[in-house]
LOROKOL-757560 format. One record per residue (C-alpha): z, y, x; residue in three letters. Coordinates in pm, whole numbers, padded with zeros to 5 digits, always signed. Layout:
N
ZYXALA ...
This chain:
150
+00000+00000+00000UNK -00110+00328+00151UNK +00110+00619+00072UNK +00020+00972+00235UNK +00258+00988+00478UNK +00350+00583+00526UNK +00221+00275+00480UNK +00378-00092+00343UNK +00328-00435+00365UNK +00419-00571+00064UNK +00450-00991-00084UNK +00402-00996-00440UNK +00702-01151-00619UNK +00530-01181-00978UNK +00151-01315-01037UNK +00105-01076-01239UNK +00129-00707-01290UNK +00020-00423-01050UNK +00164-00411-00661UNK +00514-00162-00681UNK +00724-00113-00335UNK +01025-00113-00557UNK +00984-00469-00738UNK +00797-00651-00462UNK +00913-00784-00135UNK +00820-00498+00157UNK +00765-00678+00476UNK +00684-00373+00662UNK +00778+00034+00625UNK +00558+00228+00857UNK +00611+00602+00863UNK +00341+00795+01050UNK +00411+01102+01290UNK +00520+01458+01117UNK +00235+01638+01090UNK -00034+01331+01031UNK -00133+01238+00689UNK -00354+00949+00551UNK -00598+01099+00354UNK -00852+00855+00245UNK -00839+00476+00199UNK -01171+00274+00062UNK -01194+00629-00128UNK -00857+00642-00303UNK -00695+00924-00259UNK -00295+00870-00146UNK -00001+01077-00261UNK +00387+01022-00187UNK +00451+01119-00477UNK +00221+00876-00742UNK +00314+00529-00816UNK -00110+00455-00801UNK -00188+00444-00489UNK -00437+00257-00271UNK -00371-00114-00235UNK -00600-00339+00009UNK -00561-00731-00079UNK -00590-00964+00103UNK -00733-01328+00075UNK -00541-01644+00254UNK -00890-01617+00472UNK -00810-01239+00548UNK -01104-01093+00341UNK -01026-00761+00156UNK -01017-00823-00247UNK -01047-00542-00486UNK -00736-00481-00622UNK -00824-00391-00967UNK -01126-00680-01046UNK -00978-00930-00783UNK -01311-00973-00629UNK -01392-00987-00266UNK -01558-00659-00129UNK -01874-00777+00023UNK -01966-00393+00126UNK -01837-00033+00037UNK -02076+00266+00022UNK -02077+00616-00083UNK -01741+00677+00056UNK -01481+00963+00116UNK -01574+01241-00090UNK -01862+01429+00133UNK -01613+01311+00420UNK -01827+01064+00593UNK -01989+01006+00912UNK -02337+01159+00755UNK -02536+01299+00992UNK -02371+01021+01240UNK -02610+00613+01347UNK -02328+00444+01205UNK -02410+00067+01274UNK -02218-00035+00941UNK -02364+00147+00712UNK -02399-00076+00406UNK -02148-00309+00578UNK -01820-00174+00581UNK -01550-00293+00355UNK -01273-00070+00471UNK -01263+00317+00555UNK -00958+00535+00596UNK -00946+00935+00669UNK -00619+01048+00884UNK -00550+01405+00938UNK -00386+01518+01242UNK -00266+01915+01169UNK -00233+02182+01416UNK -00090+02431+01179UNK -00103+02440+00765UNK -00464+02512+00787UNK -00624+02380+01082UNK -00659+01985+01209UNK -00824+01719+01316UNK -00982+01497+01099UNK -01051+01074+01182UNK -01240+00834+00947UNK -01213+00520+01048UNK -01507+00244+00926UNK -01437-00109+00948UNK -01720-00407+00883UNK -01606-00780+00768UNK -01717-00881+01104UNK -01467-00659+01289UNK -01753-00378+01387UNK -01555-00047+01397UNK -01725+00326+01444UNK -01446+00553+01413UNK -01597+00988+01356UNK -01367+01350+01459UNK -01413+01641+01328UNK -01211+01940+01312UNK -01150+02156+01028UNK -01107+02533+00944UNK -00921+02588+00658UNK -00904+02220+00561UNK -01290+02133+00562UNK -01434+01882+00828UNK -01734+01834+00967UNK -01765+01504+01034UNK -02201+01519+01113UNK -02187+01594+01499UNK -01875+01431+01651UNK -01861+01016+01719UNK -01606+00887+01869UNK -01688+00534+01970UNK -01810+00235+01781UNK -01744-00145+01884UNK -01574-00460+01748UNK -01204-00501+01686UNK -01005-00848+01683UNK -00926-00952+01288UNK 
């Protein structure tokens, strides 16, 4: 469960019913650095503050499920709002099945922006941008793209 300022690993107590840090078992509380903020993740927006908040499932083979059909996500496209990697060769396009946008802030207007693309296969390309008054530009600035262990 991605909040906007943490993150959990949760084990479902109850088959049913939607995931809740309060009612199921939390493995893991990770809270990230003052000033950084998870955005973004597979185009859900995250909030503290919301009990809806982005949930990535997993299957016993460690494929991502939708959390709402309970289907496996073969590929995600159209992501992040006008936040993507646009104007960047992303290798995964058409391929990814997770994204995530972190913002690292300098002061309460200006930051650094991250989007991070992951494909089923472990291919990662990972964009910067800064921002001016909270808008990146993600079209010029790549940081790196290779493969990741899953």
């Amino acid at each position: 469960m991605f909040k906007k300022t943490r993150y959990l690993i949760l084990q479902k107590t109850a088959m049913s019913g939607s995931w809740n840090e309060s009612t199921d078992t939390v493995l893991k509380r990770v809270v990230l650095p003052m000033k950084v903020m998870l955005d973004y993740v597979n185009n859900g927006s995250t909030s503290d503050t919301l009990a809806s908040t982005p949930t990535l499932v997993f299957t016993s083979s460690g494929r991502i499920k939708n959390s709402a059909t309970n289907l496996v996500i073969s590929s995600l496209t159209g992501l992040g709002g006008g936040m993507s990697c646009a104007d960047v060769s992303s290798p995964i396009n058409g391929k990814r099945v997770f994204f995530a946008i972190l913002r690292s802030m300098i002061n309460d207007n200006d930051g650094i922006y991250y989007r991070i693309e992951i494909a089923e296969s472990g291919e990662y390309v990972v964009c910067s941008a800064t921002s001016s008054a909270g808008v990146p530009n993600f079209s010029l600035n790549t940081e790196g793209h290779g493969y990741i262990e899953l």
